[in-house]
C-alpha positions in Angstrom: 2.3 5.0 -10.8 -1.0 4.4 -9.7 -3.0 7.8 -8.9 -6.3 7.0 -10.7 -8.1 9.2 -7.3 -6.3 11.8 -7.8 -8.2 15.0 -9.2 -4.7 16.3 -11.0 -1.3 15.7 -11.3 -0.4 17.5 -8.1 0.8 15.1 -4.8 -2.5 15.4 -2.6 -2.7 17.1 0.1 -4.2 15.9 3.4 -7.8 15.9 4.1 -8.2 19.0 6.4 -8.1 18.3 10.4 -6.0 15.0 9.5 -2.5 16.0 9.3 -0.4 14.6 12.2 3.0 12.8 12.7 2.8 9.6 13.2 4.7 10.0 16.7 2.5 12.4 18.0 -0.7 10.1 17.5 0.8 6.8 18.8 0.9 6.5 22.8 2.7 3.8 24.3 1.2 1.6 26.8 2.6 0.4 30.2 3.5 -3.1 30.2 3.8 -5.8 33.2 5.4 -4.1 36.4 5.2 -0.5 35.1 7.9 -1.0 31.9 6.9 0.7 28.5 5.9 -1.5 25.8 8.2 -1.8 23.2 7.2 0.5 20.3 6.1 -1.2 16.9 7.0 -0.2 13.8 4.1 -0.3 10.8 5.0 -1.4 7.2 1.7 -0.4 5.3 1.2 -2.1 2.0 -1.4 -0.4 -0.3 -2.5 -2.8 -2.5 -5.0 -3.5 -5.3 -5.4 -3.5 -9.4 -4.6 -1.2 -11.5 -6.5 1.9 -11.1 -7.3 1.9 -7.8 -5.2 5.0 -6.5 -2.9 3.2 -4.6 0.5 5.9 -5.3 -2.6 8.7 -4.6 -3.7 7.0 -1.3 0.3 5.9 -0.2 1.3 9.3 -0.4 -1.5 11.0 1.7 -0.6 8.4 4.4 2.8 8.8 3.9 2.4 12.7 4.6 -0.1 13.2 7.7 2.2 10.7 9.1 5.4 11.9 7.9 6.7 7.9 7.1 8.8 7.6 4.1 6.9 6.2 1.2 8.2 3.6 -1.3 6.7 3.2 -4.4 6.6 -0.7 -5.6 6.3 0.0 -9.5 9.8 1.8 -9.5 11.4 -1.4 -8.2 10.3 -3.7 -10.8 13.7 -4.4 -13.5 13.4 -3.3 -16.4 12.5 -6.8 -18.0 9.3 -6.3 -16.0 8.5 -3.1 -16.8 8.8 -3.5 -20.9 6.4 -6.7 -20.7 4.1 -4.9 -18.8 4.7 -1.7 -21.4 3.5 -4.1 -24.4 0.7 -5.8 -22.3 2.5 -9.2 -21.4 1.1 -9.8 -18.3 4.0 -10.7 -15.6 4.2 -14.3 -14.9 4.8 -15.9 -10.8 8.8 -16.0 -11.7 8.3 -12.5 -12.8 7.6 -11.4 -9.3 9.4 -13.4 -7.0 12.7 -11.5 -6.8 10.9 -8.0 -6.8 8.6 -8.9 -3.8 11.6 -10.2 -1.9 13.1 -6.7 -2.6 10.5 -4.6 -1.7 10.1 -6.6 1.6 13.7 -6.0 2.5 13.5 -2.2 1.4 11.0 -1.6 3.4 12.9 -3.5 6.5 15.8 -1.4 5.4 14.2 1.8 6.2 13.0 0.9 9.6 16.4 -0.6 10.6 17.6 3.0 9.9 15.2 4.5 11.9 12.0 5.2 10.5 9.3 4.7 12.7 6.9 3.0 9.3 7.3 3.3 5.8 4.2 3.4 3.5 4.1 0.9 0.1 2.7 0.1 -2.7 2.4 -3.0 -4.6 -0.5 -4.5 -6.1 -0.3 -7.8 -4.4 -3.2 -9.5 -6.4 -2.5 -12.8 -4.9 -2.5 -14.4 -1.7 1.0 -15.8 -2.2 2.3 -13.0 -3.4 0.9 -11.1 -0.3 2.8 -14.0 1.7 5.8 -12.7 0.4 5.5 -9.5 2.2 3.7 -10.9 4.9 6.9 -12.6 6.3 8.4 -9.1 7.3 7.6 -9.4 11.2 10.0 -12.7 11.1 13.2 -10.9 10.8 12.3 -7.9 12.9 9.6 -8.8 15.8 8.5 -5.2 16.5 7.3 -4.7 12.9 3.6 -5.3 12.0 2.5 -5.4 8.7 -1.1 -3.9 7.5 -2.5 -4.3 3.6 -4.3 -1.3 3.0 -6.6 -3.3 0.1 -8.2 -0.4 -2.1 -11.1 -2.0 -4.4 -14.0 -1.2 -7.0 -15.3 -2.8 -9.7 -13.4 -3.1 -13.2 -15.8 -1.2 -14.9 -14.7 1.5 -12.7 -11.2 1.2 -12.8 -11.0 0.9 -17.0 -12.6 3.8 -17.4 -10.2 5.3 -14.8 -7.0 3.6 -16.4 -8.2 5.1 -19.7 -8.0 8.4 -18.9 -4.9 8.8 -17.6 -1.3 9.5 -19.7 2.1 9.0 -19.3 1.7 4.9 -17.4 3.3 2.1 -18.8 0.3 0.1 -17.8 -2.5 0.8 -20.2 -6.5 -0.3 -19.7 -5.1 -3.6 -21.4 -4.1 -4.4 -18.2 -6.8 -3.7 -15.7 -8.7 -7.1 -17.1 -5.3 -8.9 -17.1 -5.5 -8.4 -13.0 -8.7 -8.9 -12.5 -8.7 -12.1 -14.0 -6.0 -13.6 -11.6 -7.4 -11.4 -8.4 -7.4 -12.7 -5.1 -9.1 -10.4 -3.1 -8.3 -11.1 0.4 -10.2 -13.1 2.4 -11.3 -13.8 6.1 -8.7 -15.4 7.2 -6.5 -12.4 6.3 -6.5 -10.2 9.0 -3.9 -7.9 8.9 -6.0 -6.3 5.6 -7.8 -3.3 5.8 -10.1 -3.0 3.2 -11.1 0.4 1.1 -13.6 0.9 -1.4 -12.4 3.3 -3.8 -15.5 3.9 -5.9 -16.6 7.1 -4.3 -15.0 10.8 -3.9 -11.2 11.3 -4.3 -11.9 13.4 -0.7 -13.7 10.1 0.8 -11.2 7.5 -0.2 -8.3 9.5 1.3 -10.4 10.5 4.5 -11.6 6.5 4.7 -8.0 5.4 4.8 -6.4 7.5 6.8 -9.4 6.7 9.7 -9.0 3.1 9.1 -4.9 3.9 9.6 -5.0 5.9 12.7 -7.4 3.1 14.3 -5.3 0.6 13.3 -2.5 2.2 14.9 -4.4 2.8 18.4 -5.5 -0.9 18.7 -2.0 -2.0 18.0 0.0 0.6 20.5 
């Protein structure tokens, strides 16, 4: 897991004054002659490299808006996971069938009712990004939103150093950055986070950028 922002080993708990349910924020509007706009549902990606706190900043959105949460790194087979364990970096046929998975998990969960689900995956290429992005095809009231959380590598070794228990060592924070995409202009369904200051700021910074997300979309 990635919780790099995290001040302890605790799940965070929301920033005070921003705890709400999703359904209570969103307000539908009116379409043509006076008929309700069809509600969407949000898949929110959290993406980035190592260290960036994306498990830390999934959760927190996950709670104030009470959306299931599904963490990308516990998808991965186990053939992943033990490369990544002795510092192989995963290779483009590594990651093809887990993408495809976490797309259709996260489908799954709004097929069964959930009104979003919150995700994590690091993403670090466009392509790989493209994957995902292709979620709205199969269900046309879904819109997908990358939550990109960024900082500088320096930042995120020293963060990937300290922590314990992660099968992904500092090894592998230069190993991303060095086939990084970050996002560009022409991607706009990303919302992009710095990650470099306070634990407090990154969670309050997302969770803003979230809810206005939500209101432009309703």
């Amino acid at each position: 897991m990635d919780s790099n922002i995290a001040t302890n080993g605790t799940n965070p708990k929301p920033v005070s004054g921003a705890t709400m349910t999703h359904a209570s924020h969103v307000t539908s509007k009116n379409g043509q002659n006076g008929e309700t706009a069809p509600k969407k549902h949000h898949i929110w990606l959290v993406t980035g490299p190592a260290g960036c706190g994306k498990t830390t900043v999934a959760q927190h959105i996950s709670q104030a808006l009470n959306l299931p949460y599904l963490e990308g790194d516990e998808y991965h087979p186990k053939a992943n996971i033990d490369k990544m364990a002795n510092g192989i970096p995963l290779t483009d046929a590594d990651r093809w069938d887990w993408l495809t998975l976490l797309r259709e998990e996260s489908l799954k969960k709004l097929a069964a009712g959930a009104e979003g689900v919150v995700l994590t995956c690091s993403a670090l290429k466009r392509k790989y990004r493209d994957v995902i992005r292709v979620a709205p095809y199969y269900s046309h009231d879904v819109i997908l939103h990358f939550i990109y959380l960024h900082a500088t590598e320096e930042v995120l070794l020293e963060r990937v150093g300290a922590r314990r228990g992660h099968y992904m060592g500092a090894n592998m924070v230069h190993s991303q950055f060095s086939i990084l995409e970050p996002p560009t202009a022409e991607e706009t369904d990303v919302i992009s986070v710095d990650v470099s200051g306070s634990p407090e700021g990154v969670l309050k910074d997302s969770l803003s950028k979230v809810l206005q997300k939500i209101d432009e979309t309703a």
